[in-house]
C-alpha positions in Angstrom: 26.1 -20.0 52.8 24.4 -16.9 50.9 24.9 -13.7 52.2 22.0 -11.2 51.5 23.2 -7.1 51.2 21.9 -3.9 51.0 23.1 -1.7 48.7 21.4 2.0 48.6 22.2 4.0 45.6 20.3 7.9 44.2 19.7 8.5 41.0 17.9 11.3 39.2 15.7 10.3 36.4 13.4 12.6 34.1 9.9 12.0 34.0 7.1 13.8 32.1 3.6 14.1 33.7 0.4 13.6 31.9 -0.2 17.4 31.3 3.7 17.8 29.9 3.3 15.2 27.8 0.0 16.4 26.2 1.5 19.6 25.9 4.6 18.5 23.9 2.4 16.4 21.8 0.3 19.3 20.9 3.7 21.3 20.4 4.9 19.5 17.5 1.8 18.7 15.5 0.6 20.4 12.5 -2.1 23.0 12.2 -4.7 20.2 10.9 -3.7 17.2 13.0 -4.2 20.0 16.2 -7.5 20.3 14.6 -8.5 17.3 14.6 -7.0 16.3 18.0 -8.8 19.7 19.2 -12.4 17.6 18.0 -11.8 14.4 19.1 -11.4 16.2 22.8 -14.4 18.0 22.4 -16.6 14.2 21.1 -14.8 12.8 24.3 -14.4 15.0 27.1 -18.3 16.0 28.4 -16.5 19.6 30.1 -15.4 21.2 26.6 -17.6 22.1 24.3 -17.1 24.1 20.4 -16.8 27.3 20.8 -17.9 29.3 17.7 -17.6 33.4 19.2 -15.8 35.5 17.0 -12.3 36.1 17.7 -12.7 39.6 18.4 -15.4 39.4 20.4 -13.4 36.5 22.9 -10.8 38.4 23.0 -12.9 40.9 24.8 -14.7 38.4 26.7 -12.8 36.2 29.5 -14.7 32.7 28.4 -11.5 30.4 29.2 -12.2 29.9 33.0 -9.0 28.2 34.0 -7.6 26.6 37.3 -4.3 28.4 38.1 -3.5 25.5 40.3 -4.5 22.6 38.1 -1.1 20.6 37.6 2.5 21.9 36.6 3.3 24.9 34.2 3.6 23.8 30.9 6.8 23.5 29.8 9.2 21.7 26.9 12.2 19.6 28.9 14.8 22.1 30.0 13.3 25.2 30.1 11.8 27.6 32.8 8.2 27.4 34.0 6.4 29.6 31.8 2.7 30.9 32.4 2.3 33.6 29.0 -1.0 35.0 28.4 -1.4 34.4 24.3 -2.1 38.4 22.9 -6.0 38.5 21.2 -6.3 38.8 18.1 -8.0 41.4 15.9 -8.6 41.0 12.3 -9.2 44.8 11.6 -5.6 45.5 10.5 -5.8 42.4 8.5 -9.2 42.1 7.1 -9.1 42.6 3.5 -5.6 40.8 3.5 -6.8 37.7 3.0 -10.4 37.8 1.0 -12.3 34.9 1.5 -15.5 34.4 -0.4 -18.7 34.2 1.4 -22.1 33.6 0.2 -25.5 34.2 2.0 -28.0 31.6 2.9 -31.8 31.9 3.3 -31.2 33.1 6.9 -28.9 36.0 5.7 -26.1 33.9 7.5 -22.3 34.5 6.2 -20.8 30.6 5.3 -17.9 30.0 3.6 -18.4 29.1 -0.6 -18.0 25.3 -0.8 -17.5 25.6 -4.7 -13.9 27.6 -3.7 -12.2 24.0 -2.5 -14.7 21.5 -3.9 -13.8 20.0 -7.4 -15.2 17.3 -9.7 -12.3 15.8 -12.6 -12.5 13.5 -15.1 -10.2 10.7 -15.3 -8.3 9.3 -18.2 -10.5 6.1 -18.6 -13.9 8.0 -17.6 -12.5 10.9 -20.6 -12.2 8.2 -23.4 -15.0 6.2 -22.5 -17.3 9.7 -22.8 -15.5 10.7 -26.4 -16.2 7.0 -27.3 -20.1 7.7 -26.8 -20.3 10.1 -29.5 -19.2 7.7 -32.3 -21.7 4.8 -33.8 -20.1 1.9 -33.8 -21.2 -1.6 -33.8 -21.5 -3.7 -30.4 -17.9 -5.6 -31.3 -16.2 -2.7 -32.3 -17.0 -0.9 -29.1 -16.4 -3.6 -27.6 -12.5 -3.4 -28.2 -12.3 0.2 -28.3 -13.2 -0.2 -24.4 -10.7 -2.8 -23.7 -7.9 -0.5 -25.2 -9.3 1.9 -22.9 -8.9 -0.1 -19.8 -5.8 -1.0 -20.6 -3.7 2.3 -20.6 -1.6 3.0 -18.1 -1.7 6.5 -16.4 0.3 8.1 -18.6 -1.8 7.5 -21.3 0.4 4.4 -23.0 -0.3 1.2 -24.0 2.1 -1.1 -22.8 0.3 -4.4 -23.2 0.6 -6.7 -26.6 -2.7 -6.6 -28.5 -2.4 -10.3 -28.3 -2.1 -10.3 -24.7 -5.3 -7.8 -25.2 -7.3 -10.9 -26.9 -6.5 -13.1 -24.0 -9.3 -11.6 -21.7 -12.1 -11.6 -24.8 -14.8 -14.5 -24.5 -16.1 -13.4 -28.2 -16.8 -16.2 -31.2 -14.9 -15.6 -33.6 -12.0 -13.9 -32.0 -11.0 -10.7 -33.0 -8.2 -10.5 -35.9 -5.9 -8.6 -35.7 -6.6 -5.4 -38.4 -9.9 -5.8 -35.9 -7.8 -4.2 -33.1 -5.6 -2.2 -35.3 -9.2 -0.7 -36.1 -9.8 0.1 -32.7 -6.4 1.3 -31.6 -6.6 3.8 -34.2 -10.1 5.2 -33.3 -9.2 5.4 -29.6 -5.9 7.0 -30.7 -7.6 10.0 -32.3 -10.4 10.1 -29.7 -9.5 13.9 -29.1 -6.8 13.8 -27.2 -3.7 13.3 -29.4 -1.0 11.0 -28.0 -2.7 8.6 -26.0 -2.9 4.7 -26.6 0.6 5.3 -27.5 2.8 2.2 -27.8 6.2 4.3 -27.6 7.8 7.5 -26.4 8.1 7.8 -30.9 4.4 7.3 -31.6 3.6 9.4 -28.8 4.9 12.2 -30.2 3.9 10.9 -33.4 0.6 11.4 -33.1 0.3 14.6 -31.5 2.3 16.0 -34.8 0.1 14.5 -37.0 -2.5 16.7 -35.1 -1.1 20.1 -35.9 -1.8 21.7 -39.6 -0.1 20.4 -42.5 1.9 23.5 -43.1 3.3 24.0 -39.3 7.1 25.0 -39.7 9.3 21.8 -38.4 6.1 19.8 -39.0 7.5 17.1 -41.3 11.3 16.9 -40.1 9.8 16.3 -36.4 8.0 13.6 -37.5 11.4 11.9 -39.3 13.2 12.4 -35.9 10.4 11.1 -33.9 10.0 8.0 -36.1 13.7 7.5 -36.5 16.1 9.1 -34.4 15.0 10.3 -31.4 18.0 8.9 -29.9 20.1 11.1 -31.9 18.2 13.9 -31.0 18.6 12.8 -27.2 22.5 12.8 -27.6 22.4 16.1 -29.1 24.0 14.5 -32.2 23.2 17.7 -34.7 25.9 17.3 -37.0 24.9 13.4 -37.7 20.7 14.0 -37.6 21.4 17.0 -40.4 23.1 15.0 -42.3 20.5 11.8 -42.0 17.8 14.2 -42.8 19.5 16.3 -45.4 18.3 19.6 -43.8 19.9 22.9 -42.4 21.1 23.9 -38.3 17.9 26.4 -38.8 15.4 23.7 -40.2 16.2 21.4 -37.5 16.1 23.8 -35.0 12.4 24.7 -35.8 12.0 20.4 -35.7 13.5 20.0 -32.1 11.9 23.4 -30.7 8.6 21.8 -31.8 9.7 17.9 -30.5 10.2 19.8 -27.1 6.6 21.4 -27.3 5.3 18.0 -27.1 3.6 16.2 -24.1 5.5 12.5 -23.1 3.0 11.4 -20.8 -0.2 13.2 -22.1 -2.2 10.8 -19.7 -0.9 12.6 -17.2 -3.7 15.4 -17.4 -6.0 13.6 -16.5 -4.8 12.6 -13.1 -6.1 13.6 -10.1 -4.2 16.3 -8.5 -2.7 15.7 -5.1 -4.4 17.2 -2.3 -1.9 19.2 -0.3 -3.5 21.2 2.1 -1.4 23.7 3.9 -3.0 25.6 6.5 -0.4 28.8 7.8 0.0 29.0 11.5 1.0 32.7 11.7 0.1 35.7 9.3 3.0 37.8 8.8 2.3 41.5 7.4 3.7 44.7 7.0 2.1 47.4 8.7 3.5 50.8 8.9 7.1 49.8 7.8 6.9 47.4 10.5 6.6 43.4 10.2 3.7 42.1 12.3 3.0 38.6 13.2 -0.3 37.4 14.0 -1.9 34.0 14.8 -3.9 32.7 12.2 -7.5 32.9 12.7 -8.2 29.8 10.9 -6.6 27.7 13.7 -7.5 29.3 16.3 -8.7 27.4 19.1 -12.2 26.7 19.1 -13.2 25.1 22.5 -13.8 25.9 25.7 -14.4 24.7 29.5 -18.4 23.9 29.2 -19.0 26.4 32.4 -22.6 25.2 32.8 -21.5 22.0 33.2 -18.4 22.6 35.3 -20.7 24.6 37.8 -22.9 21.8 37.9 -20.3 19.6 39.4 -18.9 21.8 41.5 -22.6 21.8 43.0 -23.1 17.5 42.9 -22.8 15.2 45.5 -22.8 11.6 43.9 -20.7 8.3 44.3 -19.0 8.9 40.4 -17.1 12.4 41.1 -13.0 11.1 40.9 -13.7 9.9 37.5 -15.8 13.2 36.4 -13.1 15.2 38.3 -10.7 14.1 36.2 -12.4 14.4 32.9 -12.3 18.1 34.1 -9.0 18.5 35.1 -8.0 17.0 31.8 -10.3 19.9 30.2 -8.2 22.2 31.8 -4.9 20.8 31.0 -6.3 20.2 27.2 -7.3 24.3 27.4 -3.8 25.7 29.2 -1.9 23.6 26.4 -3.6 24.7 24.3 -3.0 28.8 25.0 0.8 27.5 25.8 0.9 25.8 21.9 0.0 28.9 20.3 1.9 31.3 22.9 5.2 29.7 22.0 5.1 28.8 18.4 3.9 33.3 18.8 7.0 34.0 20.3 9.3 31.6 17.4 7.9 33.2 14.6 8.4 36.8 16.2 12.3 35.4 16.9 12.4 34.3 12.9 10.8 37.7 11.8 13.4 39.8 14.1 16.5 37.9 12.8 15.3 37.6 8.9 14.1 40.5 8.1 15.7 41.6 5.2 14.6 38.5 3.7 10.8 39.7 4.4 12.2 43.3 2.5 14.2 41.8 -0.5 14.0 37.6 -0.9 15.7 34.9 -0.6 19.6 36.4 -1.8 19.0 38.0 1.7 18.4 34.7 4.0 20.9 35.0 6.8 22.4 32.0 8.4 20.3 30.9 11.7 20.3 28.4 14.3 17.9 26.8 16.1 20.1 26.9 19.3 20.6 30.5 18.7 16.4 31.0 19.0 16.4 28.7 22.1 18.4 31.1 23.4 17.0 34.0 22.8 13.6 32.8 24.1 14.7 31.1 26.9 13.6 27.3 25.8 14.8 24.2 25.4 16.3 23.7 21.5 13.9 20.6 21.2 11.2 23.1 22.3 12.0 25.0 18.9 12.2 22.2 17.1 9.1 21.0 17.6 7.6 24.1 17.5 9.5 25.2 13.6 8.4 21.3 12.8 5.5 21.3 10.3 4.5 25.0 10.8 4.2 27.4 8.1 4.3 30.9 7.9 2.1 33.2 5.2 3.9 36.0 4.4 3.8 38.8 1.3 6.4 36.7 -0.5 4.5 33.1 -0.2 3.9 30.4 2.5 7.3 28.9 4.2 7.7 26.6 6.7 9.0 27.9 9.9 12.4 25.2 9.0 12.8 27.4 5.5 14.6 30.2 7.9 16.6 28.3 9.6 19.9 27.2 7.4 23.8 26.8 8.0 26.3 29.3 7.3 28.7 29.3 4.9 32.2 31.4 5.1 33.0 34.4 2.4 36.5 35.4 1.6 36.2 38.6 3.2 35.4 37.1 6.8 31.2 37.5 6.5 29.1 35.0 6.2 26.6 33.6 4.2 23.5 31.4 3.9 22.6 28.0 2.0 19.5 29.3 1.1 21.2 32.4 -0.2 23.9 30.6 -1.7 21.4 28.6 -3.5 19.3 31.6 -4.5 23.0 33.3 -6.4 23.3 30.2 -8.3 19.5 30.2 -9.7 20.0 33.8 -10.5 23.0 33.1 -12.4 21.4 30.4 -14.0 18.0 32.2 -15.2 20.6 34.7 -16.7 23.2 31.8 -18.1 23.4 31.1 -22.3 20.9 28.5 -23.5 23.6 27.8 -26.2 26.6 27.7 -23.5 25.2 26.9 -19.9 27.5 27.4 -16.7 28.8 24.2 -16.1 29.3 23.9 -11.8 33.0 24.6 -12.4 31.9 28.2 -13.8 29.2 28.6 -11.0 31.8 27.8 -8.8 34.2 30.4 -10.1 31.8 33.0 -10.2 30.4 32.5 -6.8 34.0 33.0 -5.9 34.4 36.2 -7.7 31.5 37.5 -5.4 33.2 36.7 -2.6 31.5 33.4 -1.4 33.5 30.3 -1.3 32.4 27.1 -2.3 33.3 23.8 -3.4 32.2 22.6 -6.5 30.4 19.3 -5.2 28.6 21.7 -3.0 27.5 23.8 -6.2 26.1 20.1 -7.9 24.9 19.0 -4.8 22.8 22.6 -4.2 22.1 22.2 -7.8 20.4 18.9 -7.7 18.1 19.8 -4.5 17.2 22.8 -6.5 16.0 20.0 -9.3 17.8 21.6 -12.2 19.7 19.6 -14.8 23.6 20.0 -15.5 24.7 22.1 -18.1 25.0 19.5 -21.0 21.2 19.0 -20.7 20.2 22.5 -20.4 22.1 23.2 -23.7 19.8 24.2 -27.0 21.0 24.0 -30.0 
């Protein structure tokens, strides 16, 4: 026989409402994904509209109507309610700081110049194929200049067999092969020496035939590049001398010129990648004093459509829960908004305050920081700072950081202080800019010498800050 029973239990469980959620969303994006998310609302949501006042002049004006009652505070999980009033912004401090070319249209309208971030480049192919037009060649000859063309890689090489070349060709009779020797060598001295390159030795090959006759190192740096590059890469000096029957000064002159060389000459033609960083906060000194300012580029730029929101308010029709929400989510989507900007305000402020003598002298003077320590300070959940240091730059007098740049762990000093990674970091590429090109600091001697200013470190630590820093161990920095 089964016997049913009740058992009654309470447990806590954290949810997060619509407008939280939103607001954590908006937290951790980036200045252009906010952007973007900021337009899709406005396409979608009939109760905001674009609003295009100047900042000065809305900061002046009250234009944000907002319903003090609509929903929770915002909030990141763990924190206090919070209901800050972002500070407006005026550019008069600041204009000047950052130029930005205008032009004027018929209308005597200010718009930004379009030719500032608009650029047209040639590629590789469309380069070759133009230098190819101003030679007179006959219809089959052009014909396999174009395939060579096609064929290079990005770098500029060519990397497939001339027979494999003849494969793709439907032409009676087929080419021979001092027919494509013919062609490779017009479309190797097509203006732009190097390319069409079969090796790493003609590369370099051909860009030395280029220079004048009598160019010092000229003719030993073409022996090396034919012969014994891989000499030259095992820094081999005693046994390349005596292969090319020449002096430690002569070859000298031959390598220094080798190493003026382009490997991958192709690569100049490639389009550049488009990384667009747009700063969150503008950081400036004004009076001896660091001040931090929203950026004006990212400002918010919509508000509650009040002609339309007064026009419900007035209606009577059978349609008003779904309306009422579209407006309530108008509201959330403009509190979040202030809340977004109001916090990652009051993060950047906490970074100023705690780095500031790397705003006054660099990065030797990056002090170790925490984000628990800023959670702290501001009274916020640490996955609040996280979110809000998390793709966020800063524009300061020194360059553009990401908020994540001032945050790094601390390392101990023999005399009980402490130090930064970053400035740890910063000592050893100092001492390096200042090392011997004839007898670099291995990280044993970095090590000691970090050490000797009163900052210990292991030496795996030294390689291992070495290698994010993208510099090469000693034995490949050495010149001869």
């Amino acid at each position: 026989m089964v016997q049913a029973t009740y058992d009654m239990r309470v447990r806590q469980q954290l949810s997060l409402t619509p407008r939280l959620q939103q607001s954590v969303k908006l937290l951790q994006m980036s200045a252009l994904e906010f952007t973007q998310e900021l337009q899709q609302a406005i396409a979608n949501n009939p109760f905001l509209e674009e609003d295009d006042q100047d900042p000065a002049v809305k900061a002046e004006e009250s234009v944000l109507p907002v319903d003090r009652n609509a929903g929770e505070a915002v909030q990141a999980e763990g924190s206090e309610t919070r209901d800050p009033e972002p500070p407006p912004f005026d550019p008069e401090p600041y204009a000047g700081s950052y130029p930005t070319s205008r032009v004027r249209d018929d209308d005597g309208d200010d718009r930004p110049d379009i030719g500032q971030w608009t650029h047209s480049s040639v590629g590789l192919h469309d380069y070759l194929h133009q230098q190819l037009c101003g030679y007179r060649l006959g219809e089959r000859d052009r014909l396999l200049a174009e395939i060579i063309i096609e064929a290079l890689d990005e770098d500029g090489y060519l990397r497939q067999d001339l027979d494999e070349l003849a494969t793709t060709l439907a032409v009676t009779p087929p080419p021979t092969k001092d027919e494509w020797m013919v062609a490779l060598t017009l479309v190797q001295h097509l203006d732009a020496p190097g390319l069409a390159a079969r090796s790493l030795g003609e590369c370099l090959r051909l860009q030395l035939e280029a220079y004048d006759a009598d160019t010092p190192g000229r003719a030993l740096a073409i022996a090396i590049s034919d012969q014994y590059l891989d000499l030259m890469a095992r820094r081999e000096t005693a046994e390349l001398r005596r292969k090319l029957g020449c002096n430690e000064e002569e070859l000298a002159v031959a390598c220094r010129l080798i190493r003026s060389l382009t490997p991958r000459p192709g690569l100049a033609f490639a389009e550049p990648e488009s990384d667009h960083i747009v700063p969150d906060v503008i950081v400036r000194k004004v009076k001896n004093k660091w001040v931090i300012t929203t950026n004006p580029a990212v400002m918010p730029k919509a508000r509650l459509h009040q002609a339309y929101a007064n026009l419900f308010r007035k209606a009577r029709c059978d349609d008003r829960p779904p309306l009422a929400q579209e407006l309530q989510e108008a509201r959330w989507l403009i509190r979040n908004v202030e809340q977004r900007f109001a916090t990652i305000q009051r993060v950047a402020e906490a970074i100023v305050a705690h780095q500031r003598t790397f705003f006054d002298y660099g990065e030797i003077a990056l002090k170790p920081l925490v984000l628990r320590k800023v959670a702290e300070e501001l009274d916020l959940h640490e996955s609040t700072v996280s979110r809000a240091t998390n793709n966020k730059y800063m524009a300061t007098p020194r360059g553009v950081f990401e908020f994540k740049h001032f945050f790094s762990r601390e390392l101990a000093t023999d005399t009980g202080g402490r130090c930064s990674a970053a400035a740890v970091r910063a000592l050893i590429r100092d001492m390096i800019a200042a090392e011997n090109r004839r007898d670099p600091l291995s990280d044993v001697a970095l090590t000691r010498m970090l050490a000797e200013q009163g900052v210990v470190v292991a030496r795996r630590t030294v390689t291992k800050y070495r290698d994010l820093m993208k510099v090469p161990p000693a034995e490949l920095r050495k010149h001869p």
